[in-house]
C-alpha positions as CSV (number, residue, x, y, z in Angstrom):
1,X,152.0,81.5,110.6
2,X,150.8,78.6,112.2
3,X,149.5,75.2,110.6
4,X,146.1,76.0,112.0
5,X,144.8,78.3,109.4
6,X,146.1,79.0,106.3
7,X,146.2,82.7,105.4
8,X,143.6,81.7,102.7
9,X,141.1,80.5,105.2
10,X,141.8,83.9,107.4
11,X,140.9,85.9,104.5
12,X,137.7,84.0,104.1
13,X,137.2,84.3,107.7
14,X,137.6,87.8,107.8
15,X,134.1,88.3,105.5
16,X,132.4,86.5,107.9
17,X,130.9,87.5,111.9
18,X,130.0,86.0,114.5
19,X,126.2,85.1,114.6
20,X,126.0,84.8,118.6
21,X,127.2,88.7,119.4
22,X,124.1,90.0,118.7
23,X,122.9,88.7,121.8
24,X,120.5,89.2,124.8
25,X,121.6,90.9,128.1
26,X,124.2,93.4,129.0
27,X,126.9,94.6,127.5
28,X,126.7,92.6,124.6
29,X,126.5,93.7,120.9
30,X,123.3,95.0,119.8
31,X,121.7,94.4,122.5
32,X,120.0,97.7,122.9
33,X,118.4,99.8,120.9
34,X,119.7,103.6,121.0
35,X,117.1,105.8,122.8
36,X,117.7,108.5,119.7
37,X,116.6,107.3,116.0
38,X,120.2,107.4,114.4
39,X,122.5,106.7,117.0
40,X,124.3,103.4,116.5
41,X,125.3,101.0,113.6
42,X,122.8,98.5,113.0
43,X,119.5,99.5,110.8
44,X,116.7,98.0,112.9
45,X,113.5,99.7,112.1
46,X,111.4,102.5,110.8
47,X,109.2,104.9,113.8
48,X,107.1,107.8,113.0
49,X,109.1,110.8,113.7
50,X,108.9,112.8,116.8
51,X,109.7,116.1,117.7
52,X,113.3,116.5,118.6
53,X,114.5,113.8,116.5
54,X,117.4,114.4,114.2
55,X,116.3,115.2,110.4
56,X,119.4,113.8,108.8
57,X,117.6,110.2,109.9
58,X,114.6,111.4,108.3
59,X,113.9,108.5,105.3
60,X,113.5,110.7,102.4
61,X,112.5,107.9,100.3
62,X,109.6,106.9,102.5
63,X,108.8,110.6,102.6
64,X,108.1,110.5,99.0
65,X,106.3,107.6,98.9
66,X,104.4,107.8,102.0
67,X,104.1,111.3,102.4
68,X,104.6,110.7,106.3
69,X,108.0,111.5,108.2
70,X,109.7,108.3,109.7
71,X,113.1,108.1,111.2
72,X,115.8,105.3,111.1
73,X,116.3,103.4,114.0
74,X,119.5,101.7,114.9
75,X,120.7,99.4,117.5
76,X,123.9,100.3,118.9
77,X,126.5,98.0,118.6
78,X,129.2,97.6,121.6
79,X,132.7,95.4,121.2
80,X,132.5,92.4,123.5
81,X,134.3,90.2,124.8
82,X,135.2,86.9,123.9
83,X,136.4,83.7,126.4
84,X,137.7,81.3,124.6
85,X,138.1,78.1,126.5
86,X,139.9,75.2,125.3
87,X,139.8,71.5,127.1
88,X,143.4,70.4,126.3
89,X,143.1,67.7,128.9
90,X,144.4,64.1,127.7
91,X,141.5,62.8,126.2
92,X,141.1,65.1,123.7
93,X,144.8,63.7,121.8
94,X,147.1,65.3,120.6
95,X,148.6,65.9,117.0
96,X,147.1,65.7,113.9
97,X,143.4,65.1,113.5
98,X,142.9,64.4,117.2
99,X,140.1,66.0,119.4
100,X,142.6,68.8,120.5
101,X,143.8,70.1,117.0
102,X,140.3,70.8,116.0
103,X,139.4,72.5,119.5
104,X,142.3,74.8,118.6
105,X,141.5,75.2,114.7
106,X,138.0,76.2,115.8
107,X,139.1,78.4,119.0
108,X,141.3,80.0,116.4
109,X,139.0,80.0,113.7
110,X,136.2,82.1,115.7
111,X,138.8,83.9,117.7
112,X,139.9,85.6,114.2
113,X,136.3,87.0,113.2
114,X,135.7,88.0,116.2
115,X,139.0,89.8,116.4
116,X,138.5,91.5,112.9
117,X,134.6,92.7,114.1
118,X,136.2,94.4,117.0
119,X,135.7,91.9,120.3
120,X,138.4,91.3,122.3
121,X,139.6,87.7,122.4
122,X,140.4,86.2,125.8
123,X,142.5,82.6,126.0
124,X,142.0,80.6,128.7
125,X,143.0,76.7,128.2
126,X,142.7,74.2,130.9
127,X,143.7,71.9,132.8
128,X,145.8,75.5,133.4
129,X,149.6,75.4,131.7
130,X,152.1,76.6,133.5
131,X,155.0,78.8,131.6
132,X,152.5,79.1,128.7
133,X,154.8,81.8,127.2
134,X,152.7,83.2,124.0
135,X,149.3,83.1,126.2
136,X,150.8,84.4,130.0
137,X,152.4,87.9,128.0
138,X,148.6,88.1,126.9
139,X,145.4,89.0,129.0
140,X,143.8,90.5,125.7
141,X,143.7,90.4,122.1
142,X,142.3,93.6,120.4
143,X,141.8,94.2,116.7
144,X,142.4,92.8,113.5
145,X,146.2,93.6,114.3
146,X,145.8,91.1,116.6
147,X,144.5,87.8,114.7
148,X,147.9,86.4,113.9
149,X,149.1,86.7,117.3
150,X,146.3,85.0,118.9
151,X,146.4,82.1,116.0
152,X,150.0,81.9,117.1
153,X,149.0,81.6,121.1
154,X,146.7,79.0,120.5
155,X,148.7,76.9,118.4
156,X,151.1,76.9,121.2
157,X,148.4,75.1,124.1
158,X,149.8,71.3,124.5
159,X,147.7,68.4,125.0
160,X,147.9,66.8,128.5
161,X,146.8,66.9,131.7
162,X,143.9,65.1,134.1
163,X,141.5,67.6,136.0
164,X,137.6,67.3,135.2
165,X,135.5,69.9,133.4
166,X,133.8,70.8,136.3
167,X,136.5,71.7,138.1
168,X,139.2,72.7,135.8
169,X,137.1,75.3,133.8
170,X,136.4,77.4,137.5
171,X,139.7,78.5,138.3
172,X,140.6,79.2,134.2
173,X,137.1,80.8,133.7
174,X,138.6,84.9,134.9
175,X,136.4,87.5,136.5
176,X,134.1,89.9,134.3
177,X,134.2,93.1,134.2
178,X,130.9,93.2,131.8
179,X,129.0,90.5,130.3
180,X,130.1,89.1,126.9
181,X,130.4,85.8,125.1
182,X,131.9,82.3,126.2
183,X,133.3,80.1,123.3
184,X,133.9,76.4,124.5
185,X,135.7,73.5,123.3
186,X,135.3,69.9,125.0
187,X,134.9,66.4,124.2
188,X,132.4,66.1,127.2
189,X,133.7,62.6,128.5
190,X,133.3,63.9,131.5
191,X,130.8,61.6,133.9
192,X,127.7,64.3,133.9
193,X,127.2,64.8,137.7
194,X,129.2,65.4,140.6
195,X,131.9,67.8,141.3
196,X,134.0,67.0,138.7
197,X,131.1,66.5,136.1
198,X,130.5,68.7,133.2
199,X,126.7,69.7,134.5
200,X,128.4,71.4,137.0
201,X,130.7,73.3,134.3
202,X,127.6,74.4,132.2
203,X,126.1,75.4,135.3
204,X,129.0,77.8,136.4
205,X,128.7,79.8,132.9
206,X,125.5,79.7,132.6
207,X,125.1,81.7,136.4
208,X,128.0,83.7,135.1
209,X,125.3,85.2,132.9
210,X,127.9,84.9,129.4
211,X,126.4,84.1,126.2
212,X,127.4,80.8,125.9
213,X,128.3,78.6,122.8
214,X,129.7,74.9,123.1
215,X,131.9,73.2,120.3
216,X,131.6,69.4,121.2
217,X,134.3,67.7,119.4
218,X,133.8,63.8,118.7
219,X,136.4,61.3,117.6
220,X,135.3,59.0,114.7
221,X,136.4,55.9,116.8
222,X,133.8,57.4,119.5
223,X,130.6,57.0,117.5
224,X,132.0,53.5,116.4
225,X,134.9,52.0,117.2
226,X,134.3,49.7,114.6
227,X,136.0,46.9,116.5
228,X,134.8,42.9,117.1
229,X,136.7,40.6,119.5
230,X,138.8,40.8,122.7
231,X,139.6,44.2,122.8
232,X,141.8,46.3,125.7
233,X,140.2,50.2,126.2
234,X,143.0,52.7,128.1
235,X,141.5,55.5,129.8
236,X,143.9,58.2,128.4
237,X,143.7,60.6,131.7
238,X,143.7,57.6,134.5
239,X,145.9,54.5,132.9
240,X,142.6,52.4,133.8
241,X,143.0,49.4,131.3
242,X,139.5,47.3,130.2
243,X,139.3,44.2,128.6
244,X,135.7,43.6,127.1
245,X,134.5,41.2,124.2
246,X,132.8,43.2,121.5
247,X,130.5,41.3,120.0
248,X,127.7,43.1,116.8
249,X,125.3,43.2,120.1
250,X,127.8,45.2,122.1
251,X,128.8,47.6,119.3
252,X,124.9,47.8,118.6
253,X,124.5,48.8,122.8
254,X,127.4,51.0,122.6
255,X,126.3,53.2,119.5
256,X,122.9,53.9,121.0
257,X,124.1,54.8,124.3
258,X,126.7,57.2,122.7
259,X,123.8,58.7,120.8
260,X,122.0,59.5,123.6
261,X,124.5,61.0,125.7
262,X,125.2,63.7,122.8
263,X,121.6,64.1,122.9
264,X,121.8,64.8,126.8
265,X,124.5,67.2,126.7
266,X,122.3,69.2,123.5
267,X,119.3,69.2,125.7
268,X,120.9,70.4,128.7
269,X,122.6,73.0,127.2
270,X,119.3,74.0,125.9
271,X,117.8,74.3,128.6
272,X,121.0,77.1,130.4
273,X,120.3,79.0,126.5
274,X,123.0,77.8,125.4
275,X,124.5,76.8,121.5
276,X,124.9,73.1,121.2
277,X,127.4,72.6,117.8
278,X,129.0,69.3,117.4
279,X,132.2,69.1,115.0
280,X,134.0,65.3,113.9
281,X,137.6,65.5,115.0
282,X,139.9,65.5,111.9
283,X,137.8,68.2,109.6
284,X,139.6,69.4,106.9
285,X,139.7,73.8,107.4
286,X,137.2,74.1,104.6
287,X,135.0,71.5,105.9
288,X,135.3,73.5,109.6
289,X,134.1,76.3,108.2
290,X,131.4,75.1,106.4
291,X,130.3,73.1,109.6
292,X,130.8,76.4,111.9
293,X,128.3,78.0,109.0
294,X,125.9,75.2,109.1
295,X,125.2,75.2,112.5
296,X,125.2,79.2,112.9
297,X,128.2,79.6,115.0
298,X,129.6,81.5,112.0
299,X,127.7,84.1,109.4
């Protein structure tokens, strides 16, 4: 079993769901109510009964009470199907407690309820990997048979690579054959616009009609990194090298601007109905999972 999850968290995760299937538009779970009181798994409401409904929904209990007939109503809940996608490109590190071991933690982590409610997992990681052995034999995961064996996969995604969102998550993102849920993982330091740019990403999902929900993982040394003096900044996907004199003023300049662009990435995933959730690189697997519950990615 992979360093990911200990079996103790999977069994924790395995009581929990995920809160975005129930979602709006087609094909995902509960999203219709059945046409016939009774038919399908999820109580949603009392109607008066009709003729030609089924008696064994009649609520006896109700009955006696009310001395009027009313049926269950249920909404009928469908598998879906999960993409997970994972930015493994170079600025999201590598090794332990960088950017790229808590995009696979919480890929993993969701991945494994979903797997256990019955919604088939799909892996896609990009900048693409070629010879991705545990991820190429796989175009599905299916079941609760399943959840160790897609742990495993995504344990196995390296770090690496230099391709922006916007055009890295196209080609990995595969064709539907129904409508279902998109789970992804990026540090968004992506510039916004342009063909490369991560509006452009959003956009592509969001016109792909998925139900969309965005893990935006943030390094510590990203909100502040704490430093004063001559200091020499490497661009970790170009080689680029700057030198710039940090100063209280600068650190002061840089904090604010980094606050706002989280804020621009929430609002415009807003605004394409999509989940904004922002996890701190280096979260211990309890602490995941509490933050995953927090913010309603998890229930």
């Amino acid at each position: 079993m992979s360093a990911l999850l200990s079996p103790r968290t999977l069994e924790r995760l395995s009581r929990l769901d995920l809160a975005t299937r129930r979602a709006a538009g087609g094909g995902n779970v509960g999203e219709r109510s059945s046409g016939t009181a009774g038919v399908g798994t999820l109580f949603r409401e009392h109607r008066t009964y009709t003729h030609g409904d089924d008696l064994r929904y009649v609520d006896w209990n109700v009955y006696g009470r009310l001395r009027e007939l009313n049926v269950k109503v249920f909404e009928r809940e469908e598998n879906i199907d999960a993409h997970i996608l994972l930015d493994r490109s170079a600025s999201m590190g590598e090794g332990p407690g960088s950017k790229l071991e808590t995009g696979l933690r919480v890929a993993a982590a969701l991945g494994a309820v979903g797997l256990t409610h019955g919604a088939t997992a799909r892996v896609q990681a990009f900048p693409t990997v070629p010879r991705m052995a545990q991820l190429a034999a796989r175009s599905a995961f299916r079941g609760r048979s399943d959840v160790h064996a897609l742990v495993r996969a995504i344990s196995s995604i390296p770090g690496g690579g230099r391709e922006p969102l916007g055009t890295a998550l196209r080609p990995a993102f595969p064709r539907l054959r129904r409508r279902g849920l998109a789970l992804l993982m990026t540090d968004f330091l992506d510039p916004p616009d342009g063909p490369g740019g991560w509006r452009r990403a959003i956009d592509f999902l969001h016109h792909r009609r998925v139900r969309l929900a965005v893990v935006h993982v943030i390094a510590p040394e990203e909100r502040d990194p704490g430093l004063v003096g001559a200091a020499r900044f490497i661009d970790a996907e170009t080689g680029e090298e700057v030198l710039i004199d940090v100063d209280e003023n600068v650190r002061r300049a840089y904090r604010l601007h980094f606050e706002r662009h989280v804020r621009a990435v929430g609002a415009y995933l807003r605004a394409k109905e999509a989940r904004h959730v922002v996890i701190d690189a280096g979260l211990s697997e309890e602490a995941l999972v509490r933050r995953l519950l927090a913010m309603g990615l998890l229930r």
